[in-house]
C-alpha positions as CSV (number, residue, x, y, z in Angstrom):
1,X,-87.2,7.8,18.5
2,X,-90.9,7.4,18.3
3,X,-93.8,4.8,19.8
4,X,-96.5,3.8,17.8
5,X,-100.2,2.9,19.8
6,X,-103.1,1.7,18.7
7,X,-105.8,4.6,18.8
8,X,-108.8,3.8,21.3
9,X,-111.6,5.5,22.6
10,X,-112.3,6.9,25.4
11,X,-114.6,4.4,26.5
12,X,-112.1,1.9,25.8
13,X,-109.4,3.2,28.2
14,X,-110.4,2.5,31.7
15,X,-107.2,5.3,32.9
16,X,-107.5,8.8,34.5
17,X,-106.1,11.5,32.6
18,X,-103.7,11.8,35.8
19,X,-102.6,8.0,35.4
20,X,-102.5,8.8,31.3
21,X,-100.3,11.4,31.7
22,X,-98.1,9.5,34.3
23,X,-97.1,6.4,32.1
24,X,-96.6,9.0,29.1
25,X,-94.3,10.6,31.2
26,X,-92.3,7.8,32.2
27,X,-92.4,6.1,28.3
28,X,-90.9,9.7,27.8
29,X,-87.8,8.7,30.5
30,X,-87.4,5.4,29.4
31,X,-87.1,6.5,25.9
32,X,-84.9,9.4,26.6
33,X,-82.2,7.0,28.9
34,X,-82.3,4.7,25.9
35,X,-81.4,7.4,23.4
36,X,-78.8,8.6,25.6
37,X,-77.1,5.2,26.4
38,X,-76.8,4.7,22.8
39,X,-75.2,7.9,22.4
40,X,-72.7,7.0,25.0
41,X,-72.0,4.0,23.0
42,X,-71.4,5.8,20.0
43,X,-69.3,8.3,22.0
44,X,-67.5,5.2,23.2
45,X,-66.5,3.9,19.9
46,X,-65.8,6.7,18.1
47,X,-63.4,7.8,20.6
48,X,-60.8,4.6,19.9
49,X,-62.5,3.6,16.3
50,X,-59.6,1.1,16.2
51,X,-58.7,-1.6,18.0
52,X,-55.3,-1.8,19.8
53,X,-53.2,-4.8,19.0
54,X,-50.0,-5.0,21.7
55,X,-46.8,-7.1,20.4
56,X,-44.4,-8.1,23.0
57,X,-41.0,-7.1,22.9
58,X,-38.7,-9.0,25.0
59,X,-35.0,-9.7,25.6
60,X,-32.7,-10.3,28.7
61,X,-34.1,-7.9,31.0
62,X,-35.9,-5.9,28.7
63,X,-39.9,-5.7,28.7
64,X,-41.9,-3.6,26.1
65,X,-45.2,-3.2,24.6
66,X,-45.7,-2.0,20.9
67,X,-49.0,-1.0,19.3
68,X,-50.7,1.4,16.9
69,X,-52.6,3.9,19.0
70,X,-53.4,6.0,16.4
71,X,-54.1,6.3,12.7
72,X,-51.6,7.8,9.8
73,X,-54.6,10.6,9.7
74,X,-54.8,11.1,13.6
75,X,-50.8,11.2,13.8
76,X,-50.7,13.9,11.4
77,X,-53.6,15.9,12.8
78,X,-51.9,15.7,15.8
79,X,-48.7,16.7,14.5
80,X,-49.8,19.9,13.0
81,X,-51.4,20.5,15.8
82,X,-48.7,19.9,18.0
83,X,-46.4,22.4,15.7
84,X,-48.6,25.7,16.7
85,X,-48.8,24.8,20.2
86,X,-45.5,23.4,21.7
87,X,-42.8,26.2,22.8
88,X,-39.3,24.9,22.5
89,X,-36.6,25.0,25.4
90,X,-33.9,28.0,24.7
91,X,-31.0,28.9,26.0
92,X,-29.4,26.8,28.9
93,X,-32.2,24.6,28.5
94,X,-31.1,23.6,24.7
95,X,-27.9,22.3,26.1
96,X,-26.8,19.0,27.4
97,X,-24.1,18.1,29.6
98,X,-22.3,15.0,29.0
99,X,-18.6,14.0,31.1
100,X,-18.4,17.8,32.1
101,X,-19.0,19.0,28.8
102,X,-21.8,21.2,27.6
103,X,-23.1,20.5,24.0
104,X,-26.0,21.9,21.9
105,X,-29.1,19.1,22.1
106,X,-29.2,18.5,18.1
107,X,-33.1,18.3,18.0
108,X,-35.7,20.6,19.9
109,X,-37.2,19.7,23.2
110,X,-40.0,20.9,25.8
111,X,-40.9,19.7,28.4
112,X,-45.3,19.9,29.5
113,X,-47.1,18.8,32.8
114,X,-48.6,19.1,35.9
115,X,-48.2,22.4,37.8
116,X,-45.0,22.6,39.5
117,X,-43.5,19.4,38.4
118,X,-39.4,19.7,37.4
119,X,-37.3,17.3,36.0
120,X,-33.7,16.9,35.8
121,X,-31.5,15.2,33.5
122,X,-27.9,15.6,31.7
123,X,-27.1,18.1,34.0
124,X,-30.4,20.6,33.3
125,X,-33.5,21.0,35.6
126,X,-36.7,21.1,33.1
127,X,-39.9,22.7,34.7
128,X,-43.2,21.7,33.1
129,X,-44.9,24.2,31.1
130,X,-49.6,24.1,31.2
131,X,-50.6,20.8,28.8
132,X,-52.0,22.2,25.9
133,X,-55.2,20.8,24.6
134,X,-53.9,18.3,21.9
135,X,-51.1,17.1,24.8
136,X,-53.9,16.5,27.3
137,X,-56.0,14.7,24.4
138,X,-53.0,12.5,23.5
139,X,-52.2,12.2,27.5
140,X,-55.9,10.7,27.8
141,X,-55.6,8.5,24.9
142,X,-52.8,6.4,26.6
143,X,-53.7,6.4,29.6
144,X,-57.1,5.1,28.4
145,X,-55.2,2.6,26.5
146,X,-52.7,1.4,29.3
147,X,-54.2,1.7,32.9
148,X,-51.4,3.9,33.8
149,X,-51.6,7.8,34.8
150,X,-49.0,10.4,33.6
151,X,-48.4,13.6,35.2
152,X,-45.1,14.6,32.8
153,X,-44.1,14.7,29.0
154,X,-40.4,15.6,27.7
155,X,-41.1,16.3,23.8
156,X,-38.4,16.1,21.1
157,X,-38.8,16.9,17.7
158,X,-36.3,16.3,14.9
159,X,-36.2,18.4,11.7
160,X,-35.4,15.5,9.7
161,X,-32.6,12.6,10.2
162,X,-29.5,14.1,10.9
163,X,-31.0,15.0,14.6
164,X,-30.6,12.2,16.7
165,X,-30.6,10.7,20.5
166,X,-27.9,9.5,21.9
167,X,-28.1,6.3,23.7
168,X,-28.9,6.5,27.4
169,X,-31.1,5.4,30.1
170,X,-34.5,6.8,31.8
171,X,-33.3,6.0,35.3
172,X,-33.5,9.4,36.9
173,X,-34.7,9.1,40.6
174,X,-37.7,11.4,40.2
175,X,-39.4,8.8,38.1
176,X,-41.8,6.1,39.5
177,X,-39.9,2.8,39.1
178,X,-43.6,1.0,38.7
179,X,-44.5,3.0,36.1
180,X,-43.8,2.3,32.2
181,X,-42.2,5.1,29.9
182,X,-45.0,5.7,27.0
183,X,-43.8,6.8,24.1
184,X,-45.9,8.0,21.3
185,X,-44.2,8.9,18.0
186,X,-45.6,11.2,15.4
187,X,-44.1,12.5,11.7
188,X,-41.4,10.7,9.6
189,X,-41.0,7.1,11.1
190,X,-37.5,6.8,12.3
191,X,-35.3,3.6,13.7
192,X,-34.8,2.9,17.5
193,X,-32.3,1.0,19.2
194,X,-32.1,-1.0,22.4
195,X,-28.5,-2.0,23.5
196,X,-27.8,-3.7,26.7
197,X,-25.2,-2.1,29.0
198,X,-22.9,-5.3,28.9
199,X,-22.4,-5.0,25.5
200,X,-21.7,-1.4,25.0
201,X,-18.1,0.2,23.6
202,X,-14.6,-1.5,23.8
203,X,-15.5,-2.8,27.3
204,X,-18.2,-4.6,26.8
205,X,-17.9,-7.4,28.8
206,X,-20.7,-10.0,26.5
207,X,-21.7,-10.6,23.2
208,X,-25.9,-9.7,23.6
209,X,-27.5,-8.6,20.2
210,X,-28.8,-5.0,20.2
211,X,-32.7,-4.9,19.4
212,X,-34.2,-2.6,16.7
213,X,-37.7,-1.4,16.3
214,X,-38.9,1.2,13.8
215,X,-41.0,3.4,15.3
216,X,-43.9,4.1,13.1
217,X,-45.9,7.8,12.9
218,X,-49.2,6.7,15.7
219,X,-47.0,3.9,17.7
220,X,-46.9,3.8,20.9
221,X,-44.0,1.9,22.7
222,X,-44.4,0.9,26.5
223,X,-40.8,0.8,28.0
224,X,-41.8,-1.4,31.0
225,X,-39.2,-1.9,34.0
226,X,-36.4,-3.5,34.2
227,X,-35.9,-2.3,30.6
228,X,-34.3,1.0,31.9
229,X,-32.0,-0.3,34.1
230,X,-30.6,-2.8,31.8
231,X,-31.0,-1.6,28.6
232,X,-29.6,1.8,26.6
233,X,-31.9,3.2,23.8
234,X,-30.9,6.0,21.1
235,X,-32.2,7.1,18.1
236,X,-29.4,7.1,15.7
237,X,-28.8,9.1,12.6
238,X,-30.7,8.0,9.3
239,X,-29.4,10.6,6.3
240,X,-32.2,9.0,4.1
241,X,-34.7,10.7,6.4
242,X,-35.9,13.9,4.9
243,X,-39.1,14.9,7.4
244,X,-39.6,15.7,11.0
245,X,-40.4,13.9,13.5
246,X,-42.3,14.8,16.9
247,X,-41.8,11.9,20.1
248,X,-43.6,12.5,23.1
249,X,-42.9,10.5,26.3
250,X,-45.2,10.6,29.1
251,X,-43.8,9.5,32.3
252,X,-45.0,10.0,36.0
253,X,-43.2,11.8,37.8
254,X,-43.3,11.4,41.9
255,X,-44.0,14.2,43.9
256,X,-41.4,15.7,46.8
257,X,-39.0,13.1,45.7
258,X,-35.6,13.7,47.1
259,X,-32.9,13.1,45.6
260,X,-29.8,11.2,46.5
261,X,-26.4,13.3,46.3
């Protein structure tokens, strides 16, 4: 940025050189803060080039927030990147337990946070492995977004549409009961079902209508409380689904929580 004065003699100019130099230098500051607040600016909205647009999701007891938080570009930058940087669980960490039984999980998972966090669930404790760079990027981006802070992710990635979730409930003790479950989804875009606990299997005890979202690569879906306590979600099979998928939910996890027998 430059300032333009009109050329005077030194007659003309009643200043010292001292008092000359003085009001050049602070020109100079005033200048420079202007240039850097409009680089903050630009900083600022490059960072979230689009705007957020939330839609409510609500039913009985269920609360949720939907939005694009990123582009189809950004979601598949992200994905790649994701691919060379997560490390998938192995061993008795790839396995579920469900009524006593052990089964194989039939997608990949991983689990990335805060130094010594743990997290336990279907009968297997999960310790957090370092966030990698694009994990902490994505971390920021919804915090940014929603007000909340995360200190935990549990990753799943499907290799197409025969992987699948389960229905079940993200009520374990160790998570904060004020905070939403954010869940970002990245890849193939893939179905996602709510179904109330009164209404589930042979027993169900009332007629409520299950609610179904498709979960688009970029979208980020707010599971705001009650909606675990009430409410089952899965990610069913979809045969028609040829590509993977990569689902990150961040969640906070509280610290030196015990747990109830």
């Amino acid at each position: 940025m430059e300032t333009f004065v009109n050329k005077r003699s030194c007659t003309d100019n009643p200043l010292t050189r001292s008092q000359r130099k003085k009001i050049k230098l602070e020109n100079n500051e005033r200048i420079k803060q202007e240039e850097d607040a409009e680089e903050d600016e630009d900083e600022a909205s490059t960072e979230f080039s689009h705007p957020v647009h939330w839609q409510k999701i609500e039913a009985e007891g269920l609360d949720c927030d939907y939005a694009l938080l990123f582009s189809k570009k950004e979601a598949d930058h992200f994905f790649k990147l994701l691919e060379e940087e997560v490390v998938y669980s192995t061993g008795e960490e790839a396995k579920v337990q469900v009524f006593g039984k052990v089964y194989n999980i039939p997608r990949k998972q991983a689990t990335y946070g805060d130094a010594g966090l743990t997290y336990t669930y279907s009968g297997v404790t999960r310790s957090a492995c370092p966030w990698t760079p694009t994990l902490e990027y994505i971390q920021d981006a919804v915090t940014k977004t929603t007000g909340q802070t995360f200190n935990f992710v549990l990753i799943n990635r499907y290799k197409d549409g025969q992987d699948h979730m389960g229905e079940h409930r993200d009520d374990e003790k160790e998570l904060d009961p004020l905070c939403p479950i954010a869940s970002v989804s990245l890849g193939a875009a893939r179905d996602f079902i709510f179904r109330h606990r009164d209404a589930r299997g042979k027993q169900s005890c009332r007629q409520i209508e299950p609610v179904k979202l498709e979960l688009a690569p970029g979208s980020l879906l707010l599971m705001n409380q009650p909606t675990n306590t009430y409410w089952y979600h899965s990610l069913p099979v979809r045969k028609k689904v040829l590509q993977p998928r990569i689902n990150l939910t961040f969640r906070r996890i509280l610290l030196n929580c015990k747990k109830m027998s």
